[in-house]
N, C-alpha and C positions, 0 to 999 in steps of 0.2 A: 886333168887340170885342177888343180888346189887355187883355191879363194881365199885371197887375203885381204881383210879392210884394215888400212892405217885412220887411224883416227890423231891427229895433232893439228891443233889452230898454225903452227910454224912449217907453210912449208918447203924449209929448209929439210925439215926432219922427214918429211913425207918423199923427198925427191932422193935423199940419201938413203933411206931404206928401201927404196927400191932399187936403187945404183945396184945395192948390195947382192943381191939376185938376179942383175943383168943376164947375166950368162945363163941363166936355167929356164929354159922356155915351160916348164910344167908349172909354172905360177902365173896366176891372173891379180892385177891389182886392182883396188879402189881407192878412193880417198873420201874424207869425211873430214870437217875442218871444226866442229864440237860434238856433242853428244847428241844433240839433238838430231844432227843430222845424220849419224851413224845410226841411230834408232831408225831412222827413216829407210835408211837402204838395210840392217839388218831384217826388217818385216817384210821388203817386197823381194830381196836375194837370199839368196844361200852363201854359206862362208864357211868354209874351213878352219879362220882365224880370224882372230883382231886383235892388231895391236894398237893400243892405246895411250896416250898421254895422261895426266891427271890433272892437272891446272888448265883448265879453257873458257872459253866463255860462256853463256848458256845453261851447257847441260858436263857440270866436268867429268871426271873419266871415274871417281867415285860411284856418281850416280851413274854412269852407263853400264859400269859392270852388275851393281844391284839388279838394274834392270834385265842385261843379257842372261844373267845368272836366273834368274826368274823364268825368262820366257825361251831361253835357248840354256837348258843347265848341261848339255852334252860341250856347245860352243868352248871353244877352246882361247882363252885370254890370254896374251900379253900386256904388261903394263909399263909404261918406263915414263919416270920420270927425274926432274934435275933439280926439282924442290922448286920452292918458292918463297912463302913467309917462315916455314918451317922446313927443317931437311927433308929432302928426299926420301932418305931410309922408314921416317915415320911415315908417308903416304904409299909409300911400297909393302910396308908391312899391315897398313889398313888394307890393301886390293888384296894381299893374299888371304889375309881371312875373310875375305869379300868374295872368294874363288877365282881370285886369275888364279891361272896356268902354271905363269913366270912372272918375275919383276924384273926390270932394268932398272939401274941408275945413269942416266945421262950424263957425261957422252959414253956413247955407247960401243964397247969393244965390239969390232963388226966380227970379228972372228968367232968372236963366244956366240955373242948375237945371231951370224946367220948358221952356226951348226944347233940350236935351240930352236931354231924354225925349221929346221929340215928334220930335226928329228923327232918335235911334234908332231909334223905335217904324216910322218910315216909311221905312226903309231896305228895302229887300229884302232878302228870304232869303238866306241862304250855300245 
């Protein structure tokens, strides 16, 4: 069974990314609604993934990765976002040299999207 944390204040996004995996019973979800509280269940679970938003409130998806990066550097990141004051593409290109995984730009092609999780998810271990 593969652990997946969605971290996004919206959700819309949290309920749609999980539609998207309906059908594959080897995934476990959680949710996380800022950073702060993904930090919170990253320390007491275990996780295969997180994917993350970067505009939240609190703790945004910036600081979360520094921090996962830090404490869990094997953890494997997703980031998507849909911009906000500035585009997209510059807070995606921050998380990658920040160590996500992958980046998304919202909205998000579920097609590309859910084969990027499945073939994260079966990579082997570092």
């Amino acid at each position: 069974m593969k652990r997946i944390l969605i971290v996004d204040d919206q959700q819309a996004i949290c309920t749609m990314v999980r539609a998207m995996f309906e059908d594959n019973d080897d995934y476990r979800f959680a949710e996380a609604h800022d950073g702060v509280e993904a930090q919170a269940l990253v320390d007491k679970e275990s996780f295969d993934l997180v994917i993350t938003d970067v505009i939240m409130p609190d703790c945004d998806g910036i600081e979360l990765i520094m921090t996962l990066f830090r404490k869990h550097p094997d953890l494997k990141i997703i980031v998507i976002s849909g911009g906000g004051r500035v585009r997209a593409e510059h807070y995606l290109n921050l998380a990658e040299k920040l160590g996500a995984t992958c980046v998304f730009e919202k909205p998000l092609d579920p097609v590309k999207f859910r084969k990027t999780v499945e073939e994260l998810l079966n990579e082997p271990s570092a």
